[in-house]
Residue frames as qw, qx, qy, qz and C-alpha x, y, z in Angstrom:
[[0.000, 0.889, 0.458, 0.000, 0.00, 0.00, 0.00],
 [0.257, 0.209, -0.048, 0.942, 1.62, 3.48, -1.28],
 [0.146, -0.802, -0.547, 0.189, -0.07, 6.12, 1.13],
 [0.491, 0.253, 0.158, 0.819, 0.05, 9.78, 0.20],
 [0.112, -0.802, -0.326, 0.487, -0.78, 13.05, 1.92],
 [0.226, 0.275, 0.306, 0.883, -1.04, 15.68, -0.97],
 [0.074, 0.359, 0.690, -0.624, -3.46, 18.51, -1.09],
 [0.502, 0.475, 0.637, -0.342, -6.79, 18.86, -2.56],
 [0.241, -0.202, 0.620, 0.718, -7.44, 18.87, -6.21],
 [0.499, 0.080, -0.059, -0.861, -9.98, 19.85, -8.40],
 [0.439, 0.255, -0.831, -0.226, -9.59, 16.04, -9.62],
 [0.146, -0.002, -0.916, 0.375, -10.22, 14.44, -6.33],
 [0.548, -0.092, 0.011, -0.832, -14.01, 16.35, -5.93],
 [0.723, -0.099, -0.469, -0.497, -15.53, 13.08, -7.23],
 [0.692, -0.101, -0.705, 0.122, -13.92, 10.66, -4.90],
 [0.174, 0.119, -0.542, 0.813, -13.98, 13.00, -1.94],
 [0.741, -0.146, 0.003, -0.656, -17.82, 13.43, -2.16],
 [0.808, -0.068, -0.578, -0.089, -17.57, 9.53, -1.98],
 [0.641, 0.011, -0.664, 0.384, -15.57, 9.00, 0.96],
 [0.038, -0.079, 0.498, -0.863, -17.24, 11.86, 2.99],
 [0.803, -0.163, -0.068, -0.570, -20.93, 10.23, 2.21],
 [0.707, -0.010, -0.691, 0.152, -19.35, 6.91, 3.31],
 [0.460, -0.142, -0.726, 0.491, -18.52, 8.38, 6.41],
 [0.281, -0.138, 0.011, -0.950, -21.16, 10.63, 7.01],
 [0.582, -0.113, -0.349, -0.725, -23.37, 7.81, 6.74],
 [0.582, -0.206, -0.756, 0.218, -22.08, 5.95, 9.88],
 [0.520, -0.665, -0.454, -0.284, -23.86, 8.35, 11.85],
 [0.850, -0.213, -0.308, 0.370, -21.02, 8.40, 14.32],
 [0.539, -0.560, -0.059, 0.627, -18.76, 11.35, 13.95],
 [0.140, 0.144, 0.267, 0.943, -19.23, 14.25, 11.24],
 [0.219, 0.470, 0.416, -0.748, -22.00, 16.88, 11.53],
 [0.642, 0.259, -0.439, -0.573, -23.39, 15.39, 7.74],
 [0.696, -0.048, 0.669, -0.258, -25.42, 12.14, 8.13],
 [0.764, 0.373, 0.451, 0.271, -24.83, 11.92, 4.26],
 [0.358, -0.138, 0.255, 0.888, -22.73, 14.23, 1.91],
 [0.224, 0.655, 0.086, -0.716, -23.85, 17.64, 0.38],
 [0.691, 0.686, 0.193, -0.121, -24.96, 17.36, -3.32],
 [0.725, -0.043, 0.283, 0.626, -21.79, 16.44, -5.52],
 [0.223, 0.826, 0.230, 0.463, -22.23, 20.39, -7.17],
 [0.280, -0.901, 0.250, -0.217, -21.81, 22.09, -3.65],
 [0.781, -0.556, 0.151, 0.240, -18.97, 20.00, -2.76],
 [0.679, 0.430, 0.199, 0.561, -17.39, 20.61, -5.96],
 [0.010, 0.886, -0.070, 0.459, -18.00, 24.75, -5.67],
 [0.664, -0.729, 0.168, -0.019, -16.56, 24.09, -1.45],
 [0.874, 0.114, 0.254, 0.398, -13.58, 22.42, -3.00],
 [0.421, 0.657, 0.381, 0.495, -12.96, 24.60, -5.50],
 [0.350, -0.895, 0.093, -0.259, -13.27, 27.79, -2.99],
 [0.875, -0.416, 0.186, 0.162, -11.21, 26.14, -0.72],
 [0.768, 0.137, 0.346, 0.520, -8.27, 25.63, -3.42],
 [0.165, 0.871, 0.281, 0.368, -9.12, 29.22, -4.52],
 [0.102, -0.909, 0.131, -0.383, -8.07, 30.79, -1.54],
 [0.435, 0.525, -0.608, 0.406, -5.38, 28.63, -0.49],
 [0.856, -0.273, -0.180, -0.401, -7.21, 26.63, 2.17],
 [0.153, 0.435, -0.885, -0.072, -5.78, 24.12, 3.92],
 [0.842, 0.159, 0.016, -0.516, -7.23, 21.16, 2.73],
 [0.032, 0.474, -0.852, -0.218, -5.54, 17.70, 2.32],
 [0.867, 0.221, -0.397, -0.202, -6.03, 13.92, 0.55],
 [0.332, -0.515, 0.785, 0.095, -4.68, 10.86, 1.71],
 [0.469, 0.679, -0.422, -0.374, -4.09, 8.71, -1.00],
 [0.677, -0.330, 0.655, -0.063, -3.60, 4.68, -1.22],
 [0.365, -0.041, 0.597, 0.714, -1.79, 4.37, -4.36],
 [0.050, 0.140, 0.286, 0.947, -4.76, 6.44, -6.36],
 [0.421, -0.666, -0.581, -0.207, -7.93, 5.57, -4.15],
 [0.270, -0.524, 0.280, -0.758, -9.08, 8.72, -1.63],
 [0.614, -0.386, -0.672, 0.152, -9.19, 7.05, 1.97],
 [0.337, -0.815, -0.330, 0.335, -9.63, 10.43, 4.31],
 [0.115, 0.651, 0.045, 0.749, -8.98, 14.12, 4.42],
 [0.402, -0.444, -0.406, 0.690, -8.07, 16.67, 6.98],
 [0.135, 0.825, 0.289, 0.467, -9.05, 20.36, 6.82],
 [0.372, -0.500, -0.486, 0.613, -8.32, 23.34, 8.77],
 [0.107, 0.757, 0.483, 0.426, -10.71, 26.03, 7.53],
 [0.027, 0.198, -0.265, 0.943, -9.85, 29.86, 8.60],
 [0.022, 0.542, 0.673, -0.503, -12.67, 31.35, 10.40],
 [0.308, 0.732, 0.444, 0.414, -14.75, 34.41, 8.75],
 [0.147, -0.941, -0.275, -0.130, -14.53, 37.12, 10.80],
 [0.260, 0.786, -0.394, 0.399, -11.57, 39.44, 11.30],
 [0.278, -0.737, 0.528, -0.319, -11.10, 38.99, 14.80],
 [0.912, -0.073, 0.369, -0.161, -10.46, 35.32, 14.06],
 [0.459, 0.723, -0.511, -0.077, -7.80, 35.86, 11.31],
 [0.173, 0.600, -0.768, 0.142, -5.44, 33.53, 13.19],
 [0.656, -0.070, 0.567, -0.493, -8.01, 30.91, 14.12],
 [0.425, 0.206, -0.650, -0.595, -8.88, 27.68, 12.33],
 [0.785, -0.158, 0.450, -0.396, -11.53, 24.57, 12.50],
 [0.189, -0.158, 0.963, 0.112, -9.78, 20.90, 12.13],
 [0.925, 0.093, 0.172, -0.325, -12.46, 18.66, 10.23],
 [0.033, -0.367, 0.906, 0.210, -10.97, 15.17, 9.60],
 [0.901, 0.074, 0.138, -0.404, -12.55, 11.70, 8.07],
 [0.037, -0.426, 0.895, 0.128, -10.84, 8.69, 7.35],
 [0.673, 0.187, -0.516, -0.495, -12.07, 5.26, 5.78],
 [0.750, -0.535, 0.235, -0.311, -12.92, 2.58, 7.93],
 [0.966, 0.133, -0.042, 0.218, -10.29, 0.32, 6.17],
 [0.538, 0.392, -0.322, 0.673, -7.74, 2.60, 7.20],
 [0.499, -0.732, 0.228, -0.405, -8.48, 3.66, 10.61],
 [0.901, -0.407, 0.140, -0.055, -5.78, 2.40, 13.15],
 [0.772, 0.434, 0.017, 0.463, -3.08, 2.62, 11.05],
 [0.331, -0.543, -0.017, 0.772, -1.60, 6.29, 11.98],
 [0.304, 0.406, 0.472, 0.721, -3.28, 8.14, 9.20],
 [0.300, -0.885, -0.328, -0.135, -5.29, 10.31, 11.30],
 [0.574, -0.675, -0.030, 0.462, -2.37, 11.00, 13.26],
 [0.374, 0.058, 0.436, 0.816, -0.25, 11.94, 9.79],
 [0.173, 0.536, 0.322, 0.761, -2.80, 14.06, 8.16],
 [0.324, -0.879, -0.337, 0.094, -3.55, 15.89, 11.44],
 [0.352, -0.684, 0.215, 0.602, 0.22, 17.15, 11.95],
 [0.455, 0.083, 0.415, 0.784, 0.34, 17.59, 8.16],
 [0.208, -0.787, -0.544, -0.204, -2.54, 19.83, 8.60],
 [0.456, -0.818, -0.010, 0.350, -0.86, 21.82, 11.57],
 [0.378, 0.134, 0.366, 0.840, 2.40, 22.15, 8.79],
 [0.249, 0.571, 0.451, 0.639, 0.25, 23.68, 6.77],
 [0.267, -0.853, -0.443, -0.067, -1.62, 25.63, 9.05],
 [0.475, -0.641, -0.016, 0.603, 1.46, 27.06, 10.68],
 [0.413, 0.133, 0.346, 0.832, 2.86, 28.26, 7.44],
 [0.013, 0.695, 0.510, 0.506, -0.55, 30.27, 7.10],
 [0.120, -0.414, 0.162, -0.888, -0.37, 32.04, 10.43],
 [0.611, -0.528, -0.258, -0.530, -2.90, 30.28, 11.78],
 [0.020, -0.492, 0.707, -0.507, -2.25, 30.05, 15.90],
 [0.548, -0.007, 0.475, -0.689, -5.65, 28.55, 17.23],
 [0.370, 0.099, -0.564, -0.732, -6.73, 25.41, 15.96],
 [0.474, -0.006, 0.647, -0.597, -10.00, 24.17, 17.36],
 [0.532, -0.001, -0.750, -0.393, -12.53, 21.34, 16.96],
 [0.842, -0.123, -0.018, -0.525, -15.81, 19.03, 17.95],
 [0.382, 0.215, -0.882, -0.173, -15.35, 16.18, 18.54],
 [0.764, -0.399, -0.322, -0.392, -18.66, 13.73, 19.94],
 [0.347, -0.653, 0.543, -0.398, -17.59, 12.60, 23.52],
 [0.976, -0.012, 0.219, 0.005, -18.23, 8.72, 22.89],
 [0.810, 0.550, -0.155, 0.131, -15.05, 9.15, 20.42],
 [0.768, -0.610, 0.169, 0.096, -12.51, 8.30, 22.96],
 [0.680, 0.266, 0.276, 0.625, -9.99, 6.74, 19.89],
 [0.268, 0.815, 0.288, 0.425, -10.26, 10.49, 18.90],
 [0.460, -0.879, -0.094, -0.076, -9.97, 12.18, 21.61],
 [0.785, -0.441, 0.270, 0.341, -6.77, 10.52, 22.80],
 [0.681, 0.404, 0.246, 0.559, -5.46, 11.28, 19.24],
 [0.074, -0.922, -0.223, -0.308, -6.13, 14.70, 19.83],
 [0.662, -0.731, 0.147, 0.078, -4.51, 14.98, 23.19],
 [0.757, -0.045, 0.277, 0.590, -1.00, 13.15, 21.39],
 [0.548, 0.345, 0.210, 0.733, -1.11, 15.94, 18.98],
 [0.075, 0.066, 0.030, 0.995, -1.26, 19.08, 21.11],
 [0.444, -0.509, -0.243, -0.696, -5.18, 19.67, 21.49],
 [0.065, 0.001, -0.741, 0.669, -6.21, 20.13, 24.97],
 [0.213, -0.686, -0.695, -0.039, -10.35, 19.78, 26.27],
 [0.055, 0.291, 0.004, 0.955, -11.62, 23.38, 26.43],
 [0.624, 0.098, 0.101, -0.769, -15.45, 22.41, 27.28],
 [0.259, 0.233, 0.919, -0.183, -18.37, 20.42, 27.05],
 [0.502, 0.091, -0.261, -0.820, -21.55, 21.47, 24.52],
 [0.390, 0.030, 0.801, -0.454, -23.92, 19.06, 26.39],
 [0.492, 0.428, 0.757, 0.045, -26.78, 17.44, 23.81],
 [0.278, 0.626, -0.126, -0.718, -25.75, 19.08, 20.84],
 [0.191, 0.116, -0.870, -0.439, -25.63, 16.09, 18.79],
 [0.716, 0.172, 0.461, -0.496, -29.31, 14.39, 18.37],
 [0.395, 0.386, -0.758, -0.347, -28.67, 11.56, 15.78],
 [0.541, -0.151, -0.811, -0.164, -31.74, 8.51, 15.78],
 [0.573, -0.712, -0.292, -0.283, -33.18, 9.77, 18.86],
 [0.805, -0.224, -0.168, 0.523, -29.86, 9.89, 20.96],
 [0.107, -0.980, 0.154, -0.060, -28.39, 12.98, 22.50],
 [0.731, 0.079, -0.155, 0.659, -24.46, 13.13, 22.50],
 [0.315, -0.898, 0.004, 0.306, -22.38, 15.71, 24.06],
 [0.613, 0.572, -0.180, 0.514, -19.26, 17.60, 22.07],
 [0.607, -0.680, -0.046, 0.408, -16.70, 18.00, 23.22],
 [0.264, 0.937, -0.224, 0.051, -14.23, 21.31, 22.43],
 [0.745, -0.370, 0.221, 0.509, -10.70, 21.07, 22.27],
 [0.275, 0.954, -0.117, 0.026, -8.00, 23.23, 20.72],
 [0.801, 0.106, 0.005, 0.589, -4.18, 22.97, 19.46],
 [0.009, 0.980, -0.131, 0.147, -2.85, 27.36, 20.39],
 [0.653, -0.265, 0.169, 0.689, 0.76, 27.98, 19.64],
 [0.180, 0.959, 0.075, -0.204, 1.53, 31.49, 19.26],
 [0.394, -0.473, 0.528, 0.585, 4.77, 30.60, 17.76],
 [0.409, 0.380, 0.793, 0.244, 2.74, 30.07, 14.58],
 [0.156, 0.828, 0.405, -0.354, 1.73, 33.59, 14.43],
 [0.607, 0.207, 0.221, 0.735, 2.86, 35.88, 11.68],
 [0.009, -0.243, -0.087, 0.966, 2.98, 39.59, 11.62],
 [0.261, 0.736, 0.621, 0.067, -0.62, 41.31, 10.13]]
């Protein structure tokens, strides 16, 4: 198996709508219970790549098997803020790919300035969590039954990665 962390391409749209309805549709751990219409993920892509995002692929010789993000925020006083989303194929969970395209993710992110990066994550997702914790994110909070999925309340939990060595002048 040749694994590759590259980052997003216009190319990859199709198979990335696949592999984020795959895991959207275990219900489990993204805030989509099934992917957006293959149009808006294309245009989100696209954007994304536009403005120099960071967005990555991981790559198992030419099949997408998960993707990391770390999306700026909108709003000035957030310039130096981003939010982590990550997904990963259940045939490759367990491996250290989550753990690779998270700190290639932070690369990127540092290069951009960005000091603050924060993230959800559902409180049952222990595996997660702990990743989290290895790479630098620390529990900020609780956001008690914000998740309602099949009649079932979950709690999120917050967490954040802040290194102001990451900052760049403005």
């Amino acid at each position: 198996m040749n694994l590759r962390i590259v980052p997003i391409a216009e190319e990859h749209v199709p198979d990335f709508h696949r592999a984020l309805d795959a895991v959207a549709r275990e219900r489990r751990f993204l805030a989509f219970l099934e992917a957006p219409p293959l149009e808006a993920t294309r245009a989100f892509i696209i954007n994304n790549i536009a403005k120099n995002n960071v967005q990555l692929v991981a790559l198992s010789d030419s099949e997408l098997v998960g993707w990391c993000d770390i999306l700026p925020k909108d709003r000035p006083i957030y310039a130096h803020v981003g939010v982590l989303g990550i997904g990963i194929l259940p045939a490759f969970r367990g491996r250290g790919l989550g753990a690779a395209l998270i700190q290639a993710a932070l690369d990127e992110a540092s290069k951009r300035g960005i000091v603050r990066v924060e993230l959800t994550v559902r409180a049952e997702n222990t595996r997660a969590i702990a990743l989290y914790q290895k790479l630098g994110f620390e529990r900020e909070g609780a956001l008690r039954d914000t998740v309602l999925v099949d009649g079932r309340y979950e709690d999120l939990v917050m967490m954040a990665n802040v290194d102001r060595s990451r900052a760049r002048p403005r």
